[in-house]
N, C-alpha and C positions, 0 to 999 in steps of 0.2 A: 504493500500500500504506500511505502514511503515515494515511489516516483507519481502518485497519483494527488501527494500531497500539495500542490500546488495548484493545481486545475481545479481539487473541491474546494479550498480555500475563496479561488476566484471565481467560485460558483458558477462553472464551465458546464457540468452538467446536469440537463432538466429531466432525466430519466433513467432509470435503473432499470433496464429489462433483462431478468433472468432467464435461463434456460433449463425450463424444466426436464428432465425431476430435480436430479442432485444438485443441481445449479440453483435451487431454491433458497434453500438453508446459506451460502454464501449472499445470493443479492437481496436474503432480509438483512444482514447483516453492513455488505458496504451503504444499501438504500440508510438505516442507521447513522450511518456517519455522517454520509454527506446531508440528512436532514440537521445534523446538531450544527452545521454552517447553514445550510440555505433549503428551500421548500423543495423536493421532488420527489417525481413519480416513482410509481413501482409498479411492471408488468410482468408477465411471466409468458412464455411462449416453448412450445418442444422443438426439442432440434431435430434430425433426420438424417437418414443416409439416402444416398443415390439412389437406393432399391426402391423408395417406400414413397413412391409417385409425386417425386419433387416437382413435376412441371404443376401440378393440380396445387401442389402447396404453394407455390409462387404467387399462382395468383391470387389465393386467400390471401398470403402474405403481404405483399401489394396494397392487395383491397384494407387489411388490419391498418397498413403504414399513411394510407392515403385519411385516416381520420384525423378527426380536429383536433386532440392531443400531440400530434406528431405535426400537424400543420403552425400550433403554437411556440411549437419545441423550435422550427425552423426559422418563424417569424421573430423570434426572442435573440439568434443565434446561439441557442443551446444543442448538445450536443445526447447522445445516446451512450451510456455505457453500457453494453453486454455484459455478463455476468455468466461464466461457466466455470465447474470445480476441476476438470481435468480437460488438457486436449490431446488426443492421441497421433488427427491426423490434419483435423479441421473441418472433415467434410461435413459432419453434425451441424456446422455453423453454415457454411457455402449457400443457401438458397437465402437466411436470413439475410446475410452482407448482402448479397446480390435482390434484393427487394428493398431494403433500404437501401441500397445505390439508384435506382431505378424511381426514386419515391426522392431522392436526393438530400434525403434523413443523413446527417453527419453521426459520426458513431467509433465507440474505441471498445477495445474486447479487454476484461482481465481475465485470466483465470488461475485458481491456486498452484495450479502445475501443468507439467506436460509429461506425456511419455512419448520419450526420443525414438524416433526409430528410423531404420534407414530411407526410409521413403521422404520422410520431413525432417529438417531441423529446428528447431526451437529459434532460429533466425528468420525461418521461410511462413512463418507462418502470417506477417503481415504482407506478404506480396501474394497470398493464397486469400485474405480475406480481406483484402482493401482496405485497411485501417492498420493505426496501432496499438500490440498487443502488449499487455502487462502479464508478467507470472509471477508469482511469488519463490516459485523455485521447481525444482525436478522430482518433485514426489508425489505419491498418491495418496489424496488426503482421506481420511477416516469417513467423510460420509458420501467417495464413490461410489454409485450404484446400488446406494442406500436410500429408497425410494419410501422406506419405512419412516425414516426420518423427516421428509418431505411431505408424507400424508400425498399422493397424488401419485398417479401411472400415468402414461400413452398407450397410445395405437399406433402400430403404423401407419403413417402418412396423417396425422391429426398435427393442428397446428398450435390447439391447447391441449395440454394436459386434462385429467377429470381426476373428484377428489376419492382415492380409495377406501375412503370409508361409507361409501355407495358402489363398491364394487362390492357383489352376493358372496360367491366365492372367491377365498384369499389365498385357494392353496397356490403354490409355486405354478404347477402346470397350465394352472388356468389364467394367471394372471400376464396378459398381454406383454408386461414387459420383460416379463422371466422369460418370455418368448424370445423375443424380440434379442435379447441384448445377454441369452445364454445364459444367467446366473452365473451362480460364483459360491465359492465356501462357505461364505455366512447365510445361503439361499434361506435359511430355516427362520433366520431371522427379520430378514428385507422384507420380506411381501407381506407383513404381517398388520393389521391396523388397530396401533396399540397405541391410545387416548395420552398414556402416560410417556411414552415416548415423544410423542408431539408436546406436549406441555414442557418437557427435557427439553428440547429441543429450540421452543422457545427460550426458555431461561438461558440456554447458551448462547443464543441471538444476542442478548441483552450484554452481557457478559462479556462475551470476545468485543463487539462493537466498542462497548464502553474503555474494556483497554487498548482496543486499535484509538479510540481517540485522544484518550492520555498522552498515547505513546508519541502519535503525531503532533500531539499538542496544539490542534483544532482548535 
């Protein structure tokens, strides 16, 4: 957060749009900050892969970008911060950047890590999303693909998330994103929608926030 220290300062950015799921829990957290400087928003939208009928998403996208929130954000010259917990390749982001380029929404990506791999490097990734990208560093933070913690799932090719504690059945198999995105070792504990986790969950919003602002001295 320390190179972002300047831009919230000058109250550069009029929106916080996370990327659901696990990208939740971080843009309640930077939205926090930058409201103890100045007023802004806070959106939530799913990311996507190639597979999962990105041209169909575009143009909802578009369509989401082309309203009067994002028409004020442009009029004001405020800018858009993206919010996601990890980036692996970027492509999860590629239809959003490219809907707000097309909508001519200004915008800068953070996210708490990246996992390097030969295809991208942790330098490529703002000539792959048209912006610049902040990381907090090279690891994978504790609430990757912790959807549990977020309280919400996707579908493929969905542009919002929906909240999982309206999904009927919560087992692994059933649950669209366990699909989607494979699971993992903790699976028994992710998909699960448990009231007291989210209230955790908040309180740690409150918490990290409040000493990212200290630290910055906001």
């Amino acid at each position: 957060m320390e190179d972002l220290k300047e831009e919230i300062a000058n109250e550069e950015f009029g929106m916080v749009l996370g990327v659901d799921g696990s990208g939740r829990v971080p843009a309640l957290i930077i939205e926090k900050v930058i409201k103890h400087v100045s007023p802004v928003e806070v959106r939530f939208i799913a990311g996507s892969r190639p597979e999962e009928g990105v041209s169909t998403r575009e143009d909802e996208l578009e369509e989401y970008f082309s309203g009067e929130v994002f028409k004020a954000l442009k009029a004001e010259g405020k800018r858009v911060l993206i919010v996601e917990d990890t980036l692996v390749t970027g492509e999860s982001l590629v239809d959003i950047c490219r809907a707000l380029q097309n909508k001519e929404v200004e915008y800068e990506i953070v996210s708490l890590s990246y996992l390097g791999s030969k295809k991208i490097s942790s330098g490529e990734f703002s000539t792959r999303l048209g912006a610049k990208v902040h990381f907090s560093g090279k690891w994978t933070p504790s609430i990757y693909r912790k959807k549990k913690m977020s309280g919400v799932y996707k579908e493929k090719g969905d542009v919002f998330a929906k909240p999982l504690a309206k999904y009927e059945d919560k087992s692994n198999s059933s649950i669209p994103d366990a699909r989607s995105y494979g699971g993992g070792e903790d699976d028994d504990e992710i998909f699960m929608d448990d009231p007291e986790v989210l209230r955790h969950t908040r309180k740690l919003v409150k918490e990290v926030s409040d000493d990212i602002i200290k630290k910055l001295d906001l």
